[in-house]
N, C-alpha and C positions, 0 to 999 in steps of 0.2 A: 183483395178477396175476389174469387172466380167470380162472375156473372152469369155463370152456370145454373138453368134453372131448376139442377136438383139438389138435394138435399144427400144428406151423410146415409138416410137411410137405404134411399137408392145402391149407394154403394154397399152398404151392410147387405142387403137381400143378395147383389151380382157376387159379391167375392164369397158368400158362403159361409166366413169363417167371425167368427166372436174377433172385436175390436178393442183391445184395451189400451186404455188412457194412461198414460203413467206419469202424466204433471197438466192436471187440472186445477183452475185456482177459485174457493171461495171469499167474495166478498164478506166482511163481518157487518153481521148488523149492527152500528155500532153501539147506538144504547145498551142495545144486549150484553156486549161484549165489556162496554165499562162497567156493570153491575160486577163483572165476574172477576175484573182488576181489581175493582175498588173492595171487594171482601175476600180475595183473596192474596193480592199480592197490595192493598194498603195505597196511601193518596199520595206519596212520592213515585209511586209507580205511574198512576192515576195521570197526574202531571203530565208526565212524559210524554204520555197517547194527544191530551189534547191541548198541547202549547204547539203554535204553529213554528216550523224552522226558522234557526235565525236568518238565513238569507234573505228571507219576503222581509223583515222586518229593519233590516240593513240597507243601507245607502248606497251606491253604485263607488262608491271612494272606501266605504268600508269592506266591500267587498274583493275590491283590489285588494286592501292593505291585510285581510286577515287572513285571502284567498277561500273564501267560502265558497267548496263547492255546491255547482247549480244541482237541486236534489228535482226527484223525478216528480212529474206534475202533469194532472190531466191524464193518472193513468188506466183509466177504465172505458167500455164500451158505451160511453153514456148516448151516442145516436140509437142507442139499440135499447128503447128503459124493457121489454120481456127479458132481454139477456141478460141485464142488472139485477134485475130480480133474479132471474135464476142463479146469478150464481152467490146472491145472497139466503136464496130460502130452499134446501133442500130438497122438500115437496116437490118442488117443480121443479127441479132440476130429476128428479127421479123421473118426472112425469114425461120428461121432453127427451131425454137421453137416447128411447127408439128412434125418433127425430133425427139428432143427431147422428146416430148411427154408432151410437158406441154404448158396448154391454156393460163394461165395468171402469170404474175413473179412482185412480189416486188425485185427492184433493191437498193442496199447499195453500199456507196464509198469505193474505194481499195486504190488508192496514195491521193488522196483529203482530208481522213481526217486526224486528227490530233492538228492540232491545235485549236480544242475547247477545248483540254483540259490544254492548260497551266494555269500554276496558275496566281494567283494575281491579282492588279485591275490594273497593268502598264501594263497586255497584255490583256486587256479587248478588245481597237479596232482590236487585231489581234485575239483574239476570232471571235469578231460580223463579222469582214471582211472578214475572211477566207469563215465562214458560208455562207455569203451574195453569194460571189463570186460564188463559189459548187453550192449551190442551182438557181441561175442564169443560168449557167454553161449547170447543168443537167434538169431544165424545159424546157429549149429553144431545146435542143437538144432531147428531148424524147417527148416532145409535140405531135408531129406527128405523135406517133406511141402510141400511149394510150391505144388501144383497146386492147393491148397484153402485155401490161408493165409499170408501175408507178416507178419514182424513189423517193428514201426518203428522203427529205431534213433534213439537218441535224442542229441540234438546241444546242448552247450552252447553258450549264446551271450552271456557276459557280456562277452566280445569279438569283433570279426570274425575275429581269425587263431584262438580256440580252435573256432566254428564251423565255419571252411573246412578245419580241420585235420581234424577228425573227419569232417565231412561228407565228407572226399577217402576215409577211411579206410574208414566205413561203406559209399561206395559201391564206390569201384573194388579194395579189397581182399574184404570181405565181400558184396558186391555185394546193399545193401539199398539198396532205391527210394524210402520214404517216411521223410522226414523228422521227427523229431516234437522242435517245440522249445517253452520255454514262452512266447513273446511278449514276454518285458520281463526286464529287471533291475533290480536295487535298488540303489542307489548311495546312498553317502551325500552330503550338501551341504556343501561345503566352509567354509559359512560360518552353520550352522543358527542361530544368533540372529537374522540378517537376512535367513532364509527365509520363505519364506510355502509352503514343499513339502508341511509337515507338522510332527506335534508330536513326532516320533520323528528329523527331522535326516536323513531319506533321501527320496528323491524314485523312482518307475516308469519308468524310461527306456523307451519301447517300440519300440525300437531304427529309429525311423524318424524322427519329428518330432520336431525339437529332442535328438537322442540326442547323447550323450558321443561316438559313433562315427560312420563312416559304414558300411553294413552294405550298401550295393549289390553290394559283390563277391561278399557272401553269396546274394546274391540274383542274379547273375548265375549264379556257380556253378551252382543250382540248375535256372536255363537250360538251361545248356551240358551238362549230363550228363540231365537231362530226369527230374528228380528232385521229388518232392511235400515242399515245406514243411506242414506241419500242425502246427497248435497247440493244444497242451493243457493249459495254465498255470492256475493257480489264482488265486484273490484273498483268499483266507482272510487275514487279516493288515492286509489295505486296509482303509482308511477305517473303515464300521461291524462291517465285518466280523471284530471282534475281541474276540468273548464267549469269556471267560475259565472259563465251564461250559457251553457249551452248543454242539455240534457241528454240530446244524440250523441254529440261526442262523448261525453261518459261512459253510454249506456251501449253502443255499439263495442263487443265483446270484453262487456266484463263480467259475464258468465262462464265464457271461455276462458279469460284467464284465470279466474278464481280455482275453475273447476281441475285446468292443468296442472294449478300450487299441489292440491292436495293428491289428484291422480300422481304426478309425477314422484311425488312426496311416499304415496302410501307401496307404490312400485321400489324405487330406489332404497326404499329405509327397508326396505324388507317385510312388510304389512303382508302382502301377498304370500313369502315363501309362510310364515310362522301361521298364518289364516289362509291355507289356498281352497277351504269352501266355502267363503265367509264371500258374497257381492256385494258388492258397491254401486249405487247408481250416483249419476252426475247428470243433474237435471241443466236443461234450459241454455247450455251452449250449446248444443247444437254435436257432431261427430267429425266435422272438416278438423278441428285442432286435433283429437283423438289422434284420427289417418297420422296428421302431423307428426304429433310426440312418437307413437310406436313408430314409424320407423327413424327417427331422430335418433331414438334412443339404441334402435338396430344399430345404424350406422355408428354411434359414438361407441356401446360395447365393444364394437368387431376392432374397433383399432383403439380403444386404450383400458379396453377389460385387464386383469391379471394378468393374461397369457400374452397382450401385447404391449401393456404401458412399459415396462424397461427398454423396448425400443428406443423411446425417448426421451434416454436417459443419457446426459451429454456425456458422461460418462465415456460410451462408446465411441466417442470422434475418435479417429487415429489420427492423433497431434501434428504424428512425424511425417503423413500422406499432407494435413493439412497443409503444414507449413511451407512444403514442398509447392502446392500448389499456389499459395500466398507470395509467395520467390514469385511465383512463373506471371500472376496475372496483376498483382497487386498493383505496379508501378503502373499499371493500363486503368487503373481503377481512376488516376486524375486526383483533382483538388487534397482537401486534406489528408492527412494519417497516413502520411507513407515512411513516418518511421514510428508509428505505434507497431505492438507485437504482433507477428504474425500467426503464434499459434499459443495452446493454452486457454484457460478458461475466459483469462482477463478480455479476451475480444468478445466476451457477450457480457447481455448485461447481468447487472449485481443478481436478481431473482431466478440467473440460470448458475449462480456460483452456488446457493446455499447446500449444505452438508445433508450426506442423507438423512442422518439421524438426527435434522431439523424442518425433515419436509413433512410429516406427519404421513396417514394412511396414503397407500398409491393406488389403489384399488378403487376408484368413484363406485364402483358394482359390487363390491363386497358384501352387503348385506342383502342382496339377492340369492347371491348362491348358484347363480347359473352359468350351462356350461356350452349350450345351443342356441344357434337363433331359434330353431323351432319351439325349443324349448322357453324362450324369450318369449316368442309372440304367443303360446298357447298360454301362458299364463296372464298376460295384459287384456287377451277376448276371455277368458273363462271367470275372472274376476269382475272387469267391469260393463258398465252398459250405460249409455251415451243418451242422453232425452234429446229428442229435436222435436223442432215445431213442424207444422204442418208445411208450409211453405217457403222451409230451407230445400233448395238445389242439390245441397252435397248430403242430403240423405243417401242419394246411391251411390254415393259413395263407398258406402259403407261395405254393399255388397260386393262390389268389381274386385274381383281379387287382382285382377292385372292392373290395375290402379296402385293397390294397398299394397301390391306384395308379398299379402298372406296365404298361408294355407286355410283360414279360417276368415269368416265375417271379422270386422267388427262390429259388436252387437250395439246397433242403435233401435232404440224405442220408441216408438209414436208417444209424443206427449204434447195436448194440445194447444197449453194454456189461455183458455177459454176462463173468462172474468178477467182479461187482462186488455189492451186496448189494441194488439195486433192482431184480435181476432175480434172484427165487430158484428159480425154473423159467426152466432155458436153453430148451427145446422148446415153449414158450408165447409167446416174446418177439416170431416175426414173429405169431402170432397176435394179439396188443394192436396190433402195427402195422397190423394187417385192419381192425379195429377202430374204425379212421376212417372207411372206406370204407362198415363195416356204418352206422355213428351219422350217416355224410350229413357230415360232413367233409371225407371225400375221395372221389373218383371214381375210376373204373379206371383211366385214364390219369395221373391225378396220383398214385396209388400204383404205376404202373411206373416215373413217373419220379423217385419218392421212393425206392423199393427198387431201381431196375436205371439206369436211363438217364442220371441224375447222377452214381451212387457210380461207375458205368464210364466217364464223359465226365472225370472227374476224376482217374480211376485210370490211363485213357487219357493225360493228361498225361504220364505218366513212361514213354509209349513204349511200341512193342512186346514190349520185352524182359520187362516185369512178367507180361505174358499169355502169355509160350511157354509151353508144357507144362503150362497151367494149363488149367481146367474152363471158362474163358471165352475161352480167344483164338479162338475161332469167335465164341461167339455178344457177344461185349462190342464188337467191332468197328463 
């Protein structure tokens, strides 16, 4: 954190422009908050919140053999006990926000969530309960303060009827606007000896390409009541990312991975063409993998979309040019196989002989429908928007187009997360986001549209209604 002796406000007053937050986190009180489990979602829920992880409670020989991963720990600001409070008690978190220097904050759970994401259909009521309870929890208690702060209810989605159930609940009974779910599920494989999913027997469903479900109603919903999907899921547990001592290693990008599952997912399965006013925010990895994936995805279009996969399609070898050359060079090839065939399928391997009409679709972009790159890259920025912390580098990224190769931003958003332990001064945080600006990263226009002109084009999504009586519905318009 800077050693700058000013504050967020500093910067609010020089740049002019309203600052919004688009992933701020509150602490739960927690007695508060088990009152609201325990009558609402019942003492099997209850449990869950306050039994400690099995790893503390396991042996260093048990942790080998079961492979428990190290779960994250010592995650809050505790050098700072004002900013503990604050992002446990609302009040003051209204009180200090000129402080900081930011007019409006999307608020996300820090102990509360959790249990959306168990599997199966036996922890379905402790799915729907947990949710019910949190988002209960955090309406009643930030109600009051609206004008400066929204928190995100949070919505399970290991199916579409537990998502659209809550999402009805959250909005039209509690009347929260931002969605916040984690992007995938964990299912197990019905058949893990003949998987190739993984070594553990479950597979990422990210609830778009190739999902267990179809999830479009959820995603229509989200249309029709003009409500913000946002994702916040983790990957701690995927792939490498499962050190059984060590909390960094996990915890270093698995927000970006999570977030690519489902971006790339909600991109390729076609979420974008069938919803193309419907956005998406992807909290907390940050915009460097974004850059990534778009042009990743440019480059693989451009050579094996529709118009070019039958290129290579072996099909076209000219056997008879082949073989011809197999005569000329073959004998200079050395050691073995100089009287294996020179031409024909059989000199490749088995997975390039199979039949057409056993290779299944050719098309990986099929479900997009696109026919341009420009047309490619307008729809991947007009769709989504990217959360980064204060003190990620490749925020300007986002802007350089001779970087990116766009004709457009990619739209990243200032999101601070403040209550959380990489920010142990909350009133410094838009200051490190200046701090582009000062180091030649970013320019004055690409820092209004990082702190103001994206986080409210986004937040604008969910309608006039999020901005009544708020500190922005003049100026976010």
């Amino acid at each position: 954190m800077s050693e700058d002796s000013r504050v967020g406000a500093d910067i609010r007053s020089a740049v002019g422009h309203p600052i919004i937050d688009c992933d701020g986190h509150t602490l739960e009180h927690f007695p508060t908050f088990l009152e609201y489990v325990r009558e609402i979602a019942g003492e099997e829920t209850l449990r869950l919140y306050t039994q400690v992880p099995a790893w503390y409670e396991a042996s260093e020989q048990e942790r080998v053999d079961k492979r428990l991963v190290r779960p994250p720990w010592w995650v809050i600001p505790s050098g700072n006990t004002t900013d503990v409070a604050t992002a446990m008690f609302p009040a003051l978190l209204e009180e200090r926000l000129e402080q900081f220097g930011i007019d409006f904050t999307v608020l996300f759970p820090t102990f509360g969530a959790g249990p959306e994401d168990l599997p199966g259909p036996e922890m379905q009521e402790i799915r729907r309960g947990s949710c019910r309870a949190y988002n209960a929890y955090q309406a009643e208690r930030y109600r009051p303060h609206a004008a400066h702060m929204t928190p995100a209810a949070r919505i399970p989605v290991h199916t579409p009827d537990e998502a659209i159930e809550e999402i009805r609940y959250a909005s039209e009974v509690l009347g929260l606007k931002v969605m916040m779910m984690t992007g995938h599920a964990r299912r197990p494989v019905s058949d893990p000896t003949a998987s190739s999913a993984g070594d553990f027997g479950s597979w990422v469903d990210n609830l778009t390409l190739d999902s267990l479900y179809d999830y479009d109603p959820v995603w229509a919903l989200c249309r029709e009541q003009k409500l913000l999907p946002c994702f916040h899921g983790a990957s701690a547990g995927w792939g490498s990312k499962v050190s059984i001592s060590n909390y960094m290693f996990n915890h270093i990008g698995k927000f970006a991975t999570a977030n690519e599952a489902i971006c790339k997912g909600l991109f390729m399965g076609g979420v974008t063409r069938r919803f193309p006013d419907l956005k998406f925010g992807f909290l907390e990895g940050g915009v460097g993998w974004a850059v990534n994936l778009v042009n990743d995805l440019i480059s693989h279009w451009d050579k094996r979309s529709d118009a070019r996969i039958r290129e290579y399609d072996p099909a076209n070898i000219d056997w008879a040019a082949f073989g011809e050359l197999a005569e000329r060079y073959q004998v200079k090839n050395g050691g073995r196989g100089l009287a294996a065939p020179t031409s024909g399928l059989s000199v490749l391997p088995p997975r390039l002989q199979v039949p057409r009409d056993a290779m299944g679709p050719l098309d990986d972009f099929g479900h997009t429908d696109i026919g341009s790159v420009s047309e490619f890259a307008a729809r991947f920025t007009e769709n989504f928007y990217f959360g980064c912390e204060a003190d990620d580098r490749m925020n300007g990224l986002a802007f350089d187009r001779t970087l990116t190769g766009l004709d457009s931003d990619v739209k990243a958003v200032f999101s601070s997360d403040i209550g959380h332990w990489d920010v142990p001064d909350m009133a410094k945080v838009v200051v490190e986001a200046y701090e582009l600006v000062e180091d030649g990263l970013l320019d004055a226009e690409g820092f209004r549209k990082f702190t103001f002109d994206y986080p409210a084009e986004l937040l604008r999504s969910c309608g006039d209604e999020l901005f009544v009586g708020t500190v922005l519905e003049r100026s976010a318009g």
